[in-house]
C-alpha positions as CSV (number, residue, x, y, z in Angstrom):
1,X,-52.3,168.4,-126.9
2,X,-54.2,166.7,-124.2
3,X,-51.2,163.9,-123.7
4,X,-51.2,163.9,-120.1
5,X,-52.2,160.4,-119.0
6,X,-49.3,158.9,-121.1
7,X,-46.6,162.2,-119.5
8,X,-47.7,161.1,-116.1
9,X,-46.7,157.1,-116.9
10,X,-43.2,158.1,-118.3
11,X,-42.4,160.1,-115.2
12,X,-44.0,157.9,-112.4
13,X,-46.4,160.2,-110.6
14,X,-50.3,159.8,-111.1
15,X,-51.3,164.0,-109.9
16,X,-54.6,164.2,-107.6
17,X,-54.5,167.8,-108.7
18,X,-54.9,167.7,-112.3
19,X,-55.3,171.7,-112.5
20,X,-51.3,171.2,-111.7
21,X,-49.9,169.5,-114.3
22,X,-51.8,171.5,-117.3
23,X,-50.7,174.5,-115.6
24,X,-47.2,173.0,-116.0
25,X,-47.8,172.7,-119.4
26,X,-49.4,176.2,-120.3
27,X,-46.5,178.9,-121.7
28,X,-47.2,182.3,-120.8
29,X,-48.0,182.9,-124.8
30,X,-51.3,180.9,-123.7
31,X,-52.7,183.3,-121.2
32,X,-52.3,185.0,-117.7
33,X,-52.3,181.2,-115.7
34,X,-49.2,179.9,-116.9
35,X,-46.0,178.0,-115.8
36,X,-43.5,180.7,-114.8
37,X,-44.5,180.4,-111.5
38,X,-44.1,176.6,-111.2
39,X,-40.9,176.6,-113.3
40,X,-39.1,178.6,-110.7
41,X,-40.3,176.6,-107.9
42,X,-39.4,173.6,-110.0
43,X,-35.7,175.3,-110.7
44,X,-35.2,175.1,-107.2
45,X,-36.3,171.3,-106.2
46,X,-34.9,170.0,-109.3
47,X,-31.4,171.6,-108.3
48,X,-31.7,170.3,-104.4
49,X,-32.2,167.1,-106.0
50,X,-29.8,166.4,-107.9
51,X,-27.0,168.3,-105.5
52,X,-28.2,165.8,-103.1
53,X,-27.7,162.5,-105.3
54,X,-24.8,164.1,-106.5
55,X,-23.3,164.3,-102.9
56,X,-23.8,161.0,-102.3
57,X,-22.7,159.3,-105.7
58,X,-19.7,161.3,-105.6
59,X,-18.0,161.1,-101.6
60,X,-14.6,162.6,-102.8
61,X,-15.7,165.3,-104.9
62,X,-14.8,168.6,-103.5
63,X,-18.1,171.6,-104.2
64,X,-16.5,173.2,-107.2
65,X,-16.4,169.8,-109.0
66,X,-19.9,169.0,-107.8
67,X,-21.0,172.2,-108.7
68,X,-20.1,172.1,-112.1
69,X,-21.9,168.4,-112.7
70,X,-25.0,170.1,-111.6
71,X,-24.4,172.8,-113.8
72,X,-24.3,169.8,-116.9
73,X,-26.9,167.9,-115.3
74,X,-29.8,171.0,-115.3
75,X,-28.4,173.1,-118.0
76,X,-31.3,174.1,-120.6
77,X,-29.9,171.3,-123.1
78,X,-30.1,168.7,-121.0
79,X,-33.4,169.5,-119.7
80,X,-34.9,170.1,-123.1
81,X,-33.3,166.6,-124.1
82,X,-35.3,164.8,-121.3
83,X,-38.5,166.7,-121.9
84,X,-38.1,165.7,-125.8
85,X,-37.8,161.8,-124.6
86,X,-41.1,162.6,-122.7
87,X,-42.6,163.8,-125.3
88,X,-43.5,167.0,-123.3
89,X,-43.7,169.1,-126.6
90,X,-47.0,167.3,-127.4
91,X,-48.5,168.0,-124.2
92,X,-48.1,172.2,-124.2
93,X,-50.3,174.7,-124.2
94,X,-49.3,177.5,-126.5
95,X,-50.3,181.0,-128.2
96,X,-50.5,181.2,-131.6
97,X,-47.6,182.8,-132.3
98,X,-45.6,180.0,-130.2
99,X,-47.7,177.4,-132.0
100,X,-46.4,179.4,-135.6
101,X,-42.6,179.6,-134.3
102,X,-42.4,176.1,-133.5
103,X,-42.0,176.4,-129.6
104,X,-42.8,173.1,-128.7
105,X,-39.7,172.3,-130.3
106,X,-37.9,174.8,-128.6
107,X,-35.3,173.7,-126.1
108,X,-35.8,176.5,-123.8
109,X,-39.5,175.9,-123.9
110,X,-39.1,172.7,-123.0
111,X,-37.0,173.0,-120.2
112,X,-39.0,175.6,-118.6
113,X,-41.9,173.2,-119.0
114,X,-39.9,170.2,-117.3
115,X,-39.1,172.4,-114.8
116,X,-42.5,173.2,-113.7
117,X,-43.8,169.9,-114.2
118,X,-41.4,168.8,-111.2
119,X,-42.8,172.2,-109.1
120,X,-45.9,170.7,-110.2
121,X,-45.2,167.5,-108.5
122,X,-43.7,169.3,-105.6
123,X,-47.1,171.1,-104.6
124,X,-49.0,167.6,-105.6
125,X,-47.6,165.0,-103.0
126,X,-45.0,166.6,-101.5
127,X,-40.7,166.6,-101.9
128,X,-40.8,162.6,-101.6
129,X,-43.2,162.6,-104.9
130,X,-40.9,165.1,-106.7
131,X,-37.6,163.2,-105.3
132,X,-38.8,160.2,-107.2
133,X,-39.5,162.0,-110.9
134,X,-36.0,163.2,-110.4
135,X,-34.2,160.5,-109.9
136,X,-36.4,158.7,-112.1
137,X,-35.6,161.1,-115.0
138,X,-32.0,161.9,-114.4
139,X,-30.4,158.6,-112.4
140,X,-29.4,157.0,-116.4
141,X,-27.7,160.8,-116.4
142,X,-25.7,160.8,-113.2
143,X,-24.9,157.4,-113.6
144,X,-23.0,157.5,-117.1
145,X,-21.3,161.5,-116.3
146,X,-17.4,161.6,-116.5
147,X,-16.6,163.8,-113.3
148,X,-12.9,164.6,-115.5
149,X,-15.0,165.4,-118.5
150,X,-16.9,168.6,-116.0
151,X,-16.2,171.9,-117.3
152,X,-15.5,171.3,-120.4
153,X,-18.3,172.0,-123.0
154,X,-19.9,169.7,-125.9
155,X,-17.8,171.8,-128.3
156,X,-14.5,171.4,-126.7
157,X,-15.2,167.6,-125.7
158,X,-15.7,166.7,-129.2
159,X,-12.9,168.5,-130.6
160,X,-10.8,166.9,-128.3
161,X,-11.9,163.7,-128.6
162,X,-11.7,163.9,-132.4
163,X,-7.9,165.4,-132.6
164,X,-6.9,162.5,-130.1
165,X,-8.2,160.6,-132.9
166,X,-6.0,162.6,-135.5
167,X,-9.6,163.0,-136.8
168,X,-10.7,166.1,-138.7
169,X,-12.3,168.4,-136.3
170,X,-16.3,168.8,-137.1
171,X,-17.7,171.6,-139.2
172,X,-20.7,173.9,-138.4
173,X,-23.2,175.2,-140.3
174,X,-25.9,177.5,-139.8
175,X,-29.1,176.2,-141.2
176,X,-31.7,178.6,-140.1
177,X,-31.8,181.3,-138.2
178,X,-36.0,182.4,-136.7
179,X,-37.8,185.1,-134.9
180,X,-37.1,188.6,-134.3
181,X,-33.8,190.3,-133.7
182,X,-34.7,190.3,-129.6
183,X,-35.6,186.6,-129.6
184,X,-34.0,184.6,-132.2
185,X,-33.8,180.7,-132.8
186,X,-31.0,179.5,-134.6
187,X,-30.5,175.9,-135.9
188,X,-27.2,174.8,-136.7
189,X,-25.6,171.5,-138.0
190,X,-22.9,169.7,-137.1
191,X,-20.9,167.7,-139.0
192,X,-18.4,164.9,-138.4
193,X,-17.0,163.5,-141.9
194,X,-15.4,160.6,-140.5
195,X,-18.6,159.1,-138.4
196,X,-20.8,159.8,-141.1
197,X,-22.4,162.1,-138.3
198,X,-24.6,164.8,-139.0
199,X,-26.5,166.3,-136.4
200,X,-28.7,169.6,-135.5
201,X,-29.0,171.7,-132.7
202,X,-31.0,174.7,-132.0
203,X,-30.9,177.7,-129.3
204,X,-31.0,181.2,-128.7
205,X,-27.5,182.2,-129.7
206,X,-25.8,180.5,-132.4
207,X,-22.9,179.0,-129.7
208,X,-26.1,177.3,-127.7
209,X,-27.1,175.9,-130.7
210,X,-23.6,174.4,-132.0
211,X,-22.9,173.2,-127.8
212,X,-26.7,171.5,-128.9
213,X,-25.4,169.8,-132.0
214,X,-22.0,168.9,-130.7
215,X,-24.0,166.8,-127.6
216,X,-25.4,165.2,-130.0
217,X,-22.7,164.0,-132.6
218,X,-21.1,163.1,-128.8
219,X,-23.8,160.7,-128.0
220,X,-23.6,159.3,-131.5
221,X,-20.1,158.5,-131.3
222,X,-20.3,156.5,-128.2
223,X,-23.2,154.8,-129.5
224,X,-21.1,153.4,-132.5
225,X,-18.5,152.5,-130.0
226,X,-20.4,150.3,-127.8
């Protein structure tokens, strides 16, 4: 778990303050100095962020619009996706019984840690520094995101995109479900006969985790249509 020269590469920013970034990286199952502090700073710069290069990619947006793009654009999904690419799981600091569960998997895990990693930033070198990891990480994001497509969930998208096609719509399956009753993981597939696409998903509720695996059968189905 000591990955942190090759986490600071992918994201651009070289920390003076090294004490930051493994703070970032410790979950609260690890021991009273952990992320939940940074994550909520985090929360908030990643969100100003992104509003603001929302704002300015979008001129003729009205705020509802705008509002839901954000939504998409730091939802726990998205964030765990970008934390996976970064390979953040690798880096964490967890308890045992984290380490057991499989939470540096976890998409929520993730998330949180992504999010403190950009607090982390933030208290390093200042909004400037944390600006850059942003738009670093999430620019490919913003610049591919269908403004009509906004509101409308992972689920509903593919569905929709799939009886356009007078396709078969895509079947669900739940695969596992983890943990105890208060704090369950479940990990469901999703399955699109035509594509040949058959893709996983995991979350807290079993909806979370199908909205996971539908994002993912979506991106696969562009893919093959490039």
């Amino acid at each position: 778990m000591n990955n942190h020269f090759g986490l600071e590469r992918l994201i651009g920013h070289d920390f003076s303050n090294k004490a930051l970034l493994t703070q970032a990286l410790t979950h609260r199952s690890f021991g009273s100095t952990n992320n939940e502090r940074l994550e909520f700073l985090g929360d908030g710069v990643l969100n100003f962020i992104v509003a603001s290069q929302l704002y300015l990619k979008f001129p003729k947006l009205d705020e509802g619009d705008l509002s839901r793009l954000r939504a998409h654009l730091v939802k726990e999904p998205t964030l765990g996706e970008i934390a996976l690419t970064l390979n953040i799981g690798d880096a964490l600091k967890l308890g045992e019984g984290e380490l057991k569960s499989g939470g540096w998997r976890r998409p929520s895990v993730l998330a949180d840690a992504l999010e403190a990693m950009i607090g982390a930033v933030f208290l390093d070198a200042g909004f400037a520094a944390a600006e850059g990891v942003v738009i670093k990480l999430f620019t490919p994001l913003i610049e591919k995101i269908d403004p009509k497509a906004i509101g409308k969930d992972p689920k509903s998208l593919l569905q929709e995109y799939l009886q356009s096609k007078k396709i078969d719509v895509p079947t669900y399956e739940v695969l596992a479900i983890e943990g105890e009753a208060h704090c369950q993981t479940f990990r469901v597939e999703c399955r699109v006969a035509k594509f040949n696409i058959v893709t996983q998903g995991e979350g807290t509720s079993r909806r979370a985790a199908e909205q996971q695996a539908a994002e993912l059968a979506n991106q696969e189905i562009a893919a093959q249509s490039k």
